[in-house]
MIDREN-880026 format. One line per field, with one value per residue: chain; x, y, z of N, C-alpha, C in turn; residue number from 1; residue in three letters. Coordinates in steps of 0.2 Angstrom, whole numbers. Layout:
BEGIN
chain (A, ...)
npx (X, ...)
npy (Y, ...)
npz (Z, ...)
capx (X, ...)
capy (Y, ...)
capz (Z, ...)
cpx (X, ...)
cpy (Y, ...)
cpz (Z, ...)
n (NUM, ...)
res (ALA, ...)
END
This chain:
BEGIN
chain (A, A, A, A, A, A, A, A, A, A, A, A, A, A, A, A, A, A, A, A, A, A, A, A, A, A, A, A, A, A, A, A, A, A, A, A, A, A, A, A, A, A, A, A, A, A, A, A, A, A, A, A, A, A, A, A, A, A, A, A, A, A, A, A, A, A, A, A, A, A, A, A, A, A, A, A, A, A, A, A, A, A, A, A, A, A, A, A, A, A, A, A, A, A, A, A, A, A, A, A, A, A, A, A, A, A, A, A, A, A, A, A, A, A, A, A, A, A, A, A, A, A, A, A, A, A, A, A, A, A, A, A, A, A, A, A, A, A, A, A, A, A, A, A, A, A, A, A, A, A, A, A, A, A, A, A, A, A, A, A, A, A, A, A, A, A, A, A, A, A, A, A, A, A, A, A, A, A, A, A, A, A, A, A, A, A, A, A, A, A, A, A, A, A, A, A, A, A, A, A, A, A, A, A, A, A, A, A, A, A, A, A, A, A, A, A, A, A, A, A, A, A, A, A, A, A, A, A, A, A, A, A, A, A, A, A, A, A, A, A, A, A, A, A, A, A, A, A, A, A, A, A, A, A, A, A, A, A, A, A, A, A, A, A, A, A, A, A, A, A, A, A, A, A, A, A, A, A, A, A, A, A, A, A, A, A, A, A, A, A, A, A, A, A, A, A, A, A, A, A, A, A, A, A, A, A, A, A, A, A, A, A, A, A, A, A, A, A, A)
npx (-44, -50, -44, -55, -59, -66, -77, -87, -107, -117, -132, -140, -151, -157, -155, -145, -134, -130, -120, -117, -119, -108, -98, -85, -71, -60, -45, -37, -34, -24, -16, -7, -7, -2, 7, -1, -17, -29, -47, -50, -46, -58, -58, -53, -60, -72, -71, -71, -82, -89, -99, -90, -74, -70, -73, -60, -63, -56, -58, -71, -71, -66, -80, -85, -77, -80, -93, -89, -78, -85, -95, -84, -73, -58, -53, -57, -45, -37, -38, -49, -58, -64, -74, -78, -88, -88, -103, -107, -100, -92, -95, -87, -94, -104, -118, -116, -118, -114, -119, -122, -127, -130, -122, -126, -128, -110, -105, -94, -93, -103, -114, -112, -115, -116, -124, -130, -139, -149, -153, -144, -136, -119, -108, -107, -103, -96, -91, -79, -70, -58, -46, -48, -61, -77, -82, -79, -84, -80, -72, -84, -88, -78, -79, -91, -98, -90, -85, -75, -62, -58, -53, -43, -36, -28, -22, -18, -5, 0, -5, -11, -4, 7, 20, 26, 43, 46, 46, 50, 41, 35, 26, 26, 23, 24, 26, 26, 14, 18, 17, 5, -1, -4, -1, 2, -1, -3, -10, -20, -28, -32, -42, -51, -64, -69, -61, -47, -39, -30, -23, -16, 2, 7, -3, -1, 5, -7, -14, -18, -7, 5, 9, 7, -8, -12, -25, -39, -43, -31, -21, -25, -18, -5, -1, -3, 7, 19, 17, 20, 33, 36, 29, 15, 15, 4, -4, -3, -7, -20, -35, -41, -49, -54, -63, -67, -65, -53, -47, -37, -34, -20, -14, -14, -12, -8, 6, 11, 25, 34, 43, 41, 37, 32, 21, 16, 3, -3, -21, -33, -39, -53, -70, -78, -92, -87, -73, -58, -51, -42, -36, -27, -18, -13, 1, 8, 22, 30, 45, 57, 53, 47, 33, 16, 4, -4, -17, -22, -38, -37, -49, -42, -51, -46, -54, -58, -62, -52, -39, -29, -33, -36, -48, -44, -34, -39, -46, -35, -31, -41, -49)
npy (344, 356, 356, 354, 365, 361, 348, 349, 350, 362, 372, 380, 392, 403, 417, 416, 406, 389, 380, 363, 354, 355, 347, 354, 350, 350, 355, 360, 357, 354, 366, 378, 396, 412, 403, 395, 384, 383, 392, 383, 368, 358, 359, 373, 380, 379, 384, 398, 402, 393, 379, 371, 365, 376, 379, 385, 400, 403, 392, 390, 396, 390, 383, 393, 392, 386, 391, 403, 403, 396, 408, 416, 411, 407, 420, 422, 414, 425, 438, 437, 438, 439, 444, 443, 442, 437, 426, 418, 403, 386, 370, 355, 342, 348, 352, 365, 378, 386, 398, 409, 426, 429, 441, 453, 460, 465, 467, 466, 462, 453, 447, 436, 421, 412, 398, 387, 371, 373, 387, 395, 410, 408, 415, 434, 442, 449, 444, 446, 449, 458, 471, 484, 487, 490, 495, 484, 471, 472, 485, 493, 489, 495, 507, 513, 503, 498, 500, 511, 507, 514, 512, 500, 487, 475, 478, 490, 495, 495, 504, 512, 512, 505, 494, 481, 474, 468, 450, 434, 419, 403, 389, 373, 358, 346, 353, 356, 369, 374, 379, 387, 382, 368, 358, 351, 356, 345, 338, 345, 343, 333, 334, 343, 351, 357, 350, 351, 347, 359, 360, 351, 344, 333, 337, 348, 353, 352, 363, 381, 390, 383, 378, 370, 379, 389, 384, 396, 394, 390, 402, 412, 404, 404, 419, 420, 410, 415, 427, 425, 428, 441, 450, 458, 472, 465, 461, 447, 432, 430, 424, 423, 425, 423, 438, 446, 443, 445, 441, 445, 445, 449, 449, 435, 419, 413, 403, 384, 381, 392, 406, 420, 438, 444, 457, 469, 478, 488, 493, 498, 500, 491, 488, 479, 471, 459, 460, 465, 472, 470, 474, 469, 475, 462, 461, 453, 451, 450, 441, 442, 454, 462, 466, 469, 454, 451, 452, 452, 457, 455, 456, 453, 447, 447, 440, 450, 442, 432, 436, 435, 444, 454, 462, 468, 476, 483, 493, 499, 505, 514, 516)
npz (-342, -331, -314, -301, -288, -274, -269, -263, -257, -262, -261, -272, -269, -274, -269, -262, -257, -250, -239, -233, -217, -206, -193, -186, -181, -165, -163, -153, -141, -130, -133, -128, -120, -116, -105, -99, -101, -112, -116, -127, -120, -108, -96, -93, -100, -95, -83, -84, -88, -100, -107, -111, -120, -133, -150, -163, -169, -183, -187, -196, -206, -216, -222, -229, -241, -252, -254, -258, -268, -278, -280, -286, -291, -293, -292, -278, -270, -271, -270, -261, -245, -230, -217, -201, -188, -172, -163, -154, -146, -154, -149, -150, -156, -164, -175, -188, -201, -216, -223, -238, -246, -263, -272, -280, -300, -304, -290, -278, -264, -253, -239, -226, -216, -201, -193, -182, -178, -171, -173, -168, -169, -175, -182, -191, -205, -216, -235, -248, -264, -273, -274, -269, -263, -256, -236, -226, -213, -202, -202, -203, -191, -181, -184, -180, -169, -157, -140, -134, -122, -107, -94, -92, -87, -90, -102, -99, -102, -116, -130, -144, -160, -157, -162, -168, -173, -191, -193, -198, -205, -209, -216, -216, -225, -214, -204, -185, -177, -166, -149, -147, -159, -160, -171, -185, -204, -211, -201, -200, -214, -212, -207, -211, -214, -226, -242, -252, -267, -271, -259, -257, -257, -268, -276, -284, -298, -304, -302, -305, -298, -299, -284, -269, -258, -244, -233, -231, -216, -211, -213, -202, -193, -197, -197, -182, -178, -174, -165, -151, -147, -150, -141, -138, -123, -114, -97, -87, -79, -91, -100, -116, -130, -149, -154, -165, -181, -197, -212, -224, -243, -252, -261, -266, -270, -251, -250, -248, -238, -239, -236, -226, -221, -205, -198, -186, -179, -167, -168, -163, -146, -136, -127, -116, -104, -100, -105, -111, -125, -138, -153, -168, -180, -192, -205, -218, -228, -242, -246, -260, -263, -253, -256, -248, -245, -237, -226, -208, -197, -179, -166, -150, -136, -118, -104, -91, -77, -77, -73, -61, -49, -53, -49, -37, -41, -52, -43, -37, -46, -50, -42)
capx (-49, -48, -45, -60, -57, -70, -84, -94, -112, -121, -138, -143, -159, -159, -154, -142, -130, -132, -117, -119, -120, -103, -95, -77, -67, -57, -38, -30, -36, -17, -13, -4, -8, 0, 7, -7, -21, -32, -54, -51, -49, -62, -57, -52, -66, -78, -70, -72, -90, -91, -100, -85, -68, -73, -68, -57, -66, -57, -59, -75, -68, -68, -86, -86, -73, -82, -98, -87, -76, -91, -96, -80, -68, -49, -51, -57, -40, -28, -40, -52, -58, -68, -72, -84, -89, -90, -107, -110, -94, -97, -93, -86, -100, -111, -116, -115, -119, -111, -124, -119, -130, -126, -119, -131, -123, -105, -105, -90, -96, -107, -116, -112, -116, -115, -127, -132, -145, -156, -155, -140, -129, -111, -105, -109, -100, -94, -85, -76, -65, -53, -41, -51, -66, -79, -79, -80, -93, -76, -71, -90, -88, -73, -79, -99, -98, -86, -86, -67, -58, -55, -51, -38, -31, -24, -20, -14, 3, -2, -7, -13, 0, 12, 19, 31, 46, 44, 48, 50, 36, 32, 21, 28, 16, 23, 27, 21, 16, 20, 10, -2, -5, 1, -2, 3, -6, -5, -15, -26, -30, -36, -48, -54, -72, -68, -56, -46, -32, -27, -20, -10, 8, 6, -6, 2, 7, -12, -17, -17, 0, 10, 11, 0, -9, -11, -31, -39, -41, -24, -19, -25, -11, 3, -1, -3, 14, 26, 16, 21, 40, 35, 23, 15, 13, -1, -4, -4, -8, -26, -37, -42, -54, -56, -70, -67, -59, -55, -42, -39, -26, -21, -9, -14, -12, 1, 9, 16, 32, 35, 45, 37, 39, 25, 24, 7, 1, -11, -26, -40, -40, -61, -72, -84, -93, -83, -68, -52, -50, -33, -39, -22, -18, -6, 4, 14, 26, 33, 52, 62, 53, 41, 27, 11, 1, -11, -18, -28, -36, -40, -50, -42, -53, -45, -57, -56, -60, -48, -32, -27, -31, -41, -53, -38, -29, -45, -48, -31, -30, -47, -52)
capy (347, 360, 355, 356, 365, 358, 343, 351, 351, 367, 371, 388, 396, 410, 423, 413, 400, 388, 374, 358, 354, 350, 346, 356, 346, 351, 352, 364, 356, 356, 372, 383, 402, 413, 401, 391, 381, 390, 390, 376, 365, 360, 363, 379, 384, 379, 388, 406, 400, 392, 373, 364, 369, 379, 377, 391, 403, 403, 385, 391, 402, 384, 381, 397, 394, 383, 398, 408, 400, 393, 415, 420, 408, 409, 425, 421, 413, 429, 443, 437, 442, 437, 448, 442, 445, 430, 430, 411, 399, 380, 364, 349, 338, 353, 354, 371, 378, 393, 402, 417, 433, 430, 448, 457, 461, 468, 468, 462, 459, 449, 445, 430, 419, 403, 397, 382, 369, 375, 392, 401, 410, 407, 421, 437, 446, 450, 441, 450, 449, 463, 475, 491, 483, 490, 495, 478, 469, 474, 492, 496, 488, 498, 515, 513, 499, 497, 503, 511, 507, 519, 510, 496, 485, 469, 480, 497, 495, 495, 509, 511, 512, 499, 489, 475, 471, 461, 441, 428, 414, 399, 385, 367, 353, 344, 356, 357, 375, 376, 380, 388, 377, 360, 352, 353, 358, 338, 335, 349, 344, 325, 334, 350, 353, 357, 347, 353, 347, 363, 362, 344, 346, 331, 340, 355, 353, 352, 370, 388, 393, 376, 379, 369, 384, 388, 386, 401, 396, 392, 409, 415, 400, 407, 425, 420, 408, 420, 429, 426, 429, 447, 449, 465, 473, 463, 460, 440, 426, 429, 419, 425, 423, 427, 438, 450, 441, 448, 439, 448, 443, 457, 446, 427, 414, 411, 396, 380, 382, 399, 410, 427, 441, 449, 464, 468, 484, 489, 500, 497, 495, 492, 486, 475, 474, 454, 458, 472, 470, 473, 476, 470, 472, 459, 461, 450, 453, 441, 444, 449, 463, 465, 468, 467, 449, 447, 455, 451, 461, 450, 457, 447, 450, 446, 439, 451, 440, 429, 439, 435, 448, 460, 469, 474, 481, 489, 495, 502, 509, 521, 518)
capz (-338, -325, -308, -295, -280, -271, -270, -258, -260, -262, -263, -272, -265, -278, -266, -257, -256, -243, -238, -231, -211, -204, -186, -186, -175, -159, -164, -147, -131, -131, -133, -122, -122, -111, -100, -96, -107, -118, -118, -128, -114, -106, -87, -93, -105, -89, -78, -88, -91, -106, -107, -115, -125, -140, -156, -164, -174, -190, -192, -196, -213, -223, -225, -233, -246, -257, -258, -260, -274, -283, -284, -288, -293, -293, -287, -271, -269, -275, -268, -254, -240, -224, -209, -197, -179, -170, -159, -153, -147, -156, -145, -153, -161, -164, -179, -191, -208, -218, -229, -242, -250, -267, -275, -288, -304, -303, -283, -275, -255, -249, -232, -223, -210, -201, -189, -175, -181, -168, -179, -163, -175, -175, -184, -198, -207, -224, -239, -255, -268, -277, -271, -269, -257, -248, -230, -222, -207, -196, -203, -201, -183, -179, -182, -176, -163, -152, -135, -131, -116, -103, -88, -95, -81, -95, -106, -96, -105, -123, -135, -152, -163, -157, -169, -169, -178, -193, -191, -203, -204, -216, -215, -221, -223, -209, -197, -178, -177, -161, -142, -150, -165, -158, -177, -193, -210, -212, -196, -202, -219, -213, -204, -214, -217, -234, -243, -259, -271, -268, -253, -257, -261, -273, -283, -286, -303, -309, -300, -308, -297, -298, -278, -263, -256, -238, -233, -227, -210, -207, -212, -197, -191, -201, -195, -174, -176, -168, -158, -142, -148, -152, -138, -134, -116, -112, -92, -87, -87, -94, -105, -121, -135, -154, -155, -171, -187, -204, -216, -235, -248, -256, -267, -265, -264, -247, -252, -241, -236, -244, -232, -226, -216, -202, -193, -179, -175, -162, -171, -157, -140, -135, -121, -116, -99, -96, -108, -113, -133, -142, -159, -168, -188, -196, -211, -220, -234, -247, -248, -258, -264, -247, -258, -245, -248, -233, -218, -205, -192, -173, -160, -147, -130, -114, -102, -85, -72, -76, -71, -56, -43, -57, -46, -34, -46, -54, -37, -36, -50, -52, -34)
cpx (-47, -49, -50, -57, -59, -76, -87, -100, -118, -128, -139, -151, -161, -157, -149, -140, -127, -125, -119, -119, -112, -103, -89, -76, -61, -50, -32, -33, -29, -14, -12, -3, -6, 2, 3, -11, -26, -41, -56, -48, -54, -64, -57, -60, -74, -77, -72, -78, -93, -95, -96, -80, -71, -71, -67, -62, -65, -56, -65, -74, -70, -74, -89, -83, -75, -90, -94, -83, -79, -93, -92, -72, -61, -47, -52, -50, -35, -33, -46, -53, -64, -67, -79, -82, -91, -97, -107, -101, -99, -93, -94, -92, -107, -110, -118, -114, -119, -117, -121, -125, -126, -127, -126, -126, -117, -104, -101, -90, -103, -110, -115, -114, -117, -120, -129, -139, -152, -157, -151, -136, -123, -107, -109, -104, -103, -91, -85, -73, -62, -48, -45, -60, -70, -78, -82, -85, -85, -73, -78, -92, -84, -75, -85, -100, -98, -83, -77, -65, -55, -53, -44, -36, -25, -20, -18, -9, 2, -6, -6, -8, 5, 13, 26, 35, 45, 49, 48, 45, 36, 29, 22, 22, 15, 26, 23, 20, 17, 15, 6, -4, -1, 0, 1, -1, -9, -10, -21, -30, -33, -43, -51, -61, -75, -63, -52, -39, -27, -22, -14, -5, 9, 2, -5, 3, 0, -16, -12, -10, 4, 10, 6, -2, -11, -19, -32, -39, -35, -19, -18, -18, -3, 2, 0, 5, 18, 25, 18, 29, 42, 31, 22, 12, 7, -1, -9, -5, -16, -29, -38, -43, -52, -63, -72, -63, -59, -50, -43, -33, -26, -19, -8, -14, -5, 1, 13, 22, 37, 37, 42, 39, 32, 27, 16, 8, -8, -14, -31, -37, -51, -63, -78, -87, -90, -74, -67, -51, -45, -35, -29, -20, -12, -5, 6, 15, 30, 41, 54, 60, 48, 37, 21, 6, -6, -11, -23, -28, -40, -40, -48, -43, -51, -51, -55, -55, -54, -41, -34, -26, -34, -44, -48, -36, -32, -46, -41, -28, -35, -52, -62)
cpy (351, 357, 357, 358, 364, 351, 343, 352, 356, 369, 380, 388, 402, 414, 422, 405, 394, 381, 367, 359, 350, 353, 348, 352, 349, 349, 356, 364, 354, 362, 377, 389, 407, 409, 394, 387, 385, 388, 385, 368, 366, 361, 370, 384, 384, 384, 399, 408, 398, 383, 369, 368, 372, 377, 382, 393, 402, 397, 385, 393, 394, 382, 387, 397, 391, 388, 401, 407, 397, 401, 417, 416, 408, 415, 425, 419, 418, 435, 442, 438, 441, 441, 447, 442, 438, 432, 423, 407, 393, 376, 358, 345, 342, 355, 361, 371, 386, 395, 412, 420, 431, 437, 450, 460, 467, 469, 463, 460, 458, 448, 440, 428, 411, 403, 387, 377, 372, 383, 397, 403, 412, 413, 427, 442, 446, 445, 445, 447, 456, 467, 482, 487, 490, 491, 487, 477, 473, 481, 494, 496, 491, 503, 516, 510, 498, 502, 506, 511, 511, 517, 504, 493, 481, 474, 490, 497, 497, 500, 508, 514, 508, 496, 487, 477, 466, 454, 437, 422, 410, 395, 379, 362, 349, 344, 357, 363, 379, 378, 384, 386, 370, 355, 354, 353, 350, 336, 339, 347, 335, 326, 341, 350, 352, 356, 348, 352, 353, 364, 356, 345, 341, 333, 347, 355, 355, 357, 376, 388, 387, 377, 376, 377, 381, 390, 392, 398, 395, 398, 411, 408, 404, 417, 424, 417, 410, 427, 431, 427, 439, 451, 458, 466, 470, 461, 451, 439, 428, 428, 424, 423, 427, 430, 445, 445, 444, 444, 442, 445, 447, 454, 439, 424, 413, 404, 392, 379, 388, 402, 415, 431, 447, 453, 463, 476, 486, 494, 503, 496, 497, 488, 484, 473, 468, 456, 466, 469, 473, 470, 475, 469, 468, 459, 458, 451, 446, 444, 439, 455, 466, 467, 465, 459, 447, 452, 454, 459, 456, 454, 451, 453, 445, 447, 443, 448, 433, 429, 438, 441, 454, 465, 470, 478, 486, 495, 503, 508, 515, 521, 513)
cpz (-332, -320, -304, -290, -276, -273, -267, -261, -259, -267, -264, -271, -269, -274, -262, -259, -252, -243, -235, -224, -208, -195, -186, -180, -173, -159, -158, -141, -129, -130, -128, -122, -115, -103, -97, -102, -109, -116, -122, -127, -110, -99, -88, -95, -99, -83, -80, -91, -97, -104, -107, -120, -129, -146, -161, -171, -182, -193, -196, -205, -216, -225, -228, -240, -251, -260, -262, -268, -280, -286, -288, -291, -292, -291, -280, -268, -268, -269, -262, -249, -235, -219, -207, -190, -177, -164, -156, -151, -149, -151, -149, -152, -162, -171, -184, -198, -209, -225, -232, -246, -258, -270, -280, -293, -302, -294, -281, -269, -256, -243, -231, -218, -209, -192, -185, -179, -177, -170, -171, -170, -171, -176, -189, -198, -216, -229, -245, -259, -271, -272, -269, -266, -254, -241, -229, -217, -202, -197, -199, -190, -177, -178, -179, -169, -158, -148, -134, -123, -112, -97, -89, -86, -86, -98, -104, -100, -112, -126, -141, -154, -160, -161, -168, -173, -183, -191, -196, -200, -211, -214, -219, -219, -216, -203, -193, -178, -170, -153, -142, -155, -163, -164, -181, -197, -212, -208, -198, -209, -219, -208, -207, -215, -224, -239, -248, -261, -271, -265, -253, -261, -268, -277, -285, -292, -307, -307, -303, -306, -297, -290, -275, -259, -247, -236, -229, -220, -206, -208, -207, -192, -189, -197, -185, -173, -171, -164, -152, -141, -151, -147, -133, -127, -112, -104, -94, -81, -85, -99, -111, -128, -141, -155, -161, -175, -196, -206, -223, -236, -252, -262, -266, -271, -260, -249, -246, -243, -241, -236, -231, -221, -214, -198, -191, -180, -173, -166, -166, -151, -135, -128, -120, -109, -94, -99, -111, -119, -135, -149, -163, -177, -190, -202, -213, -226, -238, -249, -255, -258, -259, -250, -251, -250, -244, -227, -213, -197, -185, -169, -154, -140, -124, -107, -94, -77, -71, -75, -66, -51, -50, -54, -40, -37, -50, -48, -33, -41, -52, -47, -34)
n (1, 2, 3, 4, 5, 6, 7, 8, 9, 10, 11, 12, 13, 14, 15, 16, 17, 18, 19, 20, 21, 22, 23, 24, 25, 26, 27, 28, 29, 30, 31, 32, 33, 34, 35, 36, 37, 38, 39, 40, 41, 42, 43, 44, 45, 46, 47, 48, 49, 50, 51, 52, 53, 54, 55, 56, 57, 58, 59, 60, 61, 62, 63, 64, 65, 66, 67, 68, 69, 70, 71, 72, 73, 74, 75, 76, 77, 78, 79, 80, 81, 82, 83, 84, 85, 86, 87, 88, 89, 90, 91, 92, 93, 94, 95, 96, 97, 98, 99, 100, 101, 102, 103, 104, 105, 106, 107, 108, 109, 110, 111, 112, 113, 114, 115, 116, 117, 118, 119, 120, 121, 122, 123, 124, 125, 126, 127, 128, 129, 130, 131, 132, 133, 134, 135, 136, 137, 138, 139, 140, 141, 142, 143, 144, 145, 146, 147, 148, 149, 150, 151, 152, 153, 154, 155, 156, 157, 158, 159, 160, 161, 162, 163, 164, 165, 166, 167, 168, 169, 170, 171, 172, 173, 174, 175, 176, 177, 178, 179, 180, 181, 182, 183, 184, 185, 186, 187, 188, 189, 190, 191, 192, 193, 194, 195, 196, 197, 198, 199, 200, 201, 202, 203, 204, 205, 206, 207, 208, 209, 210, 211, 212, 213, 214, 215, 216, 217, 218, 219, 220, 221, 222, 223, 224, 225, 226, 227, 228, 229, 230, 231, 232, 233, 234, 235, 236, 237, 238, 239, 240, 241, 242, 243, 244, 245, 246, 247, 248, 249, 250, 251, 252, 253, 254, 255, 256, 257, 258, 259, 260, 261, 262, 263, 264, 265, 266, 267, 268, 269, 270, 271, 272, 273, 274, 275, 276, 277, 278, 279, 280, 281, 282, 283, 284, 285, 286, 287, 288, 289, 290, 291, 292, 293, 294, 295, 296, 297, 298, 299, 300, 301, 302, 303, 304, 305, 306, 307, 308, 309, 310, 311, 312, 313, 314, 315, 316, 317, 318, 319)
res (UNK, UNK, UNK, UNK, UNK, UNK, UNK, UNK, UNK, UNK, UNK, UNK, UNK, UNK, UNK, UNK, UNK, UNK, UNK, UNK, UNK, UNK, UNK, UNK, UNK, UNK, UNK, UNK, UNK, UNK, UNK, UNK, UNK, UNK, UNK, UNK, UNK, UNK, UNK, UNK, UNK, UNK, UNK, UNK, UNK, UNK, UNK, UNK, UNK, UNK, UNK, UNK, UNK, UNK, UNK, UNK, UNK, UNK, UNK, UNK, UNK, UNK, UNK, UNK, UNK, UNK, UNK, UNK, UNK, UNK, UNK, UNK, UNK, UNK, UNK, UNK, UNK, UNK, UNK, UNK, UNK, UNK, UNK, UNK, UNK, UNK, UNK, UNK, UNK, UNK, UNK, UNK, UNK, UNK, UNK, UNK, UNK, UNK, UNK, UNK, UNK, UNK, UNK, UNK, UNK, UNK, UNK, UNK, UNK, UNK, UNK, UNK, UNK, UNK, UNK, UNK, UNK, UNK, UNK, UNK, UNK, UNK, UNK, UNK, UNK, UNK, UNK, UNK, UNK, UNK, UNK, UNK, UNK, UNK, UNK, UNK, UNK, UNK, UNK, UNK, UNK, UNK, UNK, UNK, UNK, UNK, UNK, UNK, UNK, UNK, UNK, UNK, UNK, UNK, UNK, UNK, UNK, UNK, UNK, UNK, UNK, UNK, UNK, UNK, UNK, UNK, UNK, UNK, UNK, UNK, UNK, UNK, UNK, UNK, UNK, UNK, UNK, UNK, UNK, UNK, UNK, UNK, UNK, UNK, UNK, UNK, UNK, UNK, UNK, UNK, UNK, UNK, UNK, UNK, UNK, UNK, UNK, UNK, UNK, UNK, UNK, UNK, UNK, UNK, UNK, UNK, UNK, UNK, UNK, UNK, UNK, UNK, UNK, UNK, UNK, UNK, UNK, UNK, UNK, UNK, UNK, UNK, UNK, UNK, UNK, UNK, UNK, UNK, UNK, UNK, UNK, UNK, UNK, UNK, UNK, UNK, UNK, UNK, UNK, UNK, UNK, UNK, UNK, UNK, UNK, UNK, UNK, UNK, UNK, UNK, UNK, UNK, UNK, UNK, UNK, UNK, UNK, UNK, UNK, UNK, UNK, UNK, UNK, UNK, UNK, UNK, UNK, UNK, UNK, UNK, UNK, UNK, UNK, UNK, UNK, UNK, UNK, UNK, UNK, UNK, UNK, UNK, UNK, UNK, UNK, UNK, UNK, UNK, UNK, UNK, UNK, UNK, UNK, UNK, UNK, UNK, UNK, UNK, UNK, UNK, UNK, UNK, UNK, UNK, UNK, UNK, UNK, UNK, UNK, UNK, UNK, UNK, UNK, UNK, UNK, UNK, UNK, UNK, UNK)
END
């Protein structure tokens, strides 16, 4: 019998695919982001105006994966693709449900969206499958929406087209991923939303690739790891949120503990009337033959009041 890759309970609505209600749980009140603690702590996360730590965006991606796997199957795994705009931060014990558009015949994108039981939405975008896609919810929101940054104080230093050296990354079951991900996969998957034989190294031998796969939300993991060891000009120490995310697989599934190599390049830099955006595309490649396998694109907005000394330096700089 074919392995399931999920036992989530989904309710189809004819037009729509609706998930269950969960409460994603709070794993980087720990986490150390340039320097200092992250929005998800919740001194910090108060201080910058939020209620309470938040809880990372693409934790959000797993309550999608079982719609989506249920439309799409095995493909969703190899070719996949989520790009949402985050609109809503969630706050540990709140709870949240992922709803899907199902496709009309031969239609490979989707609309998505995930909303707050008192009906705030969380996120919307897109989801796909295949190699030749659609413009996306954050292509469309690249070239129509977003405001471009003409004044930069954080981000003075930084220009479009930058682009890192690549880096070597992999992702073992139970490795720490470091001061921005202070867990490993193993601490991750005793708490996932959506729980999958997939992901477990002992059951690799009864899934399509023989390999534990590496769940979509910790992609975005495996892509931020090194980071801060490749780090572009950004002006410190200031907080900074996810508020654009896209992950595709061009050539999935990434595997655990499979070695890879990533490279960044700035595409965007945008504006917002709290926050400077570094719009930043990751690549990673599967060596030996560098064939492209994944990419993500992260709007990461840098909150301005929170640089130290910002409206001086604004002040100094465009009077």
């Amino acid at each position: 019998m074919a392995l399931r890759a999920f036992d989530t309970a989904i309710v189809d609505n004819g037009e729509t695919l609706v998930g269950p209600w969960r409460a994603p749980q709070q794993m980087l009140a720990a986490q150390v982001y340039d320097g200092h603690v992250s929005i998800h702590d919740n001194a910090m996360a108060q201080k910058v105006g939020f209620r309470a730590a938040t809880i990372e965006g693409p934790t959000h991606f797993s309550q999608f994966d079982p719609l989506c796997e249920r439309l799409w199957g095995d493909a969703w795994f190899e070719t996949g693709c989520i790009s949402a705009h985050y609109r809503n931060a969630v706050f540990a014990g709140e709870d949240v449900q992922a709803v899907v558009l199902k496709p009309k015949a031969a239609q490979s994108q989707i609309d998505i969206r995930m909303t707050k039981r008192d009906g705030t939405e969380v996120l919307q975008g897109t989801a796909s499958v295949g190699r030749d896609q659609s413009a996306t919810a954050l292509d469309r929101r690249l070239r129509a929406e977003i405001k471009p940054l003409t004044d930069p104080v954080i981000l003075r230093d930084v220009k479009v087209g930058m682009k890192t050296p690549r880096q070597s990354a992999r992702m073992d079951f139970d490795q720490t991923m470091g001061e921005l991900y202070p867990f490993s996969l193993r601490d991750k998957l005793n708490v996932i939303t959506e729980p999958s034989p997939l992901y477990q190294p002992d059951r690799a031998a009864e899934n399509k690739w023989r390999r534990a796969i590496i769940p979509f939300e910790m992609l975005s993991v495996l892509f931020q790891y090194r980071s801060k060891d490749d780090r572009l000009p950004i002006k410190g120490p200031a907080v900074g949120l996810f508020a654009d995310q896209e992950i595709r697989l061009l050539d999935g599934p990434l595997f655990v503990g499979e070695s890879y190599e990533l490279e960044r390049e700035v595409v965007a830099i945008s504006a917002s009337r709290r926050t400077e955006s570094l719009w930043v595309r990751s690549s990673v490649f599967a060596p030996p033959t560098g064939r492209p396998v994944a990419t993500m694109l992260l709007n990461l907005a840098s909150i301005k009041d929170s640089l130290p000394g910002y409206a001086e330096t604004y002040a100094a700089l465009y009077g």
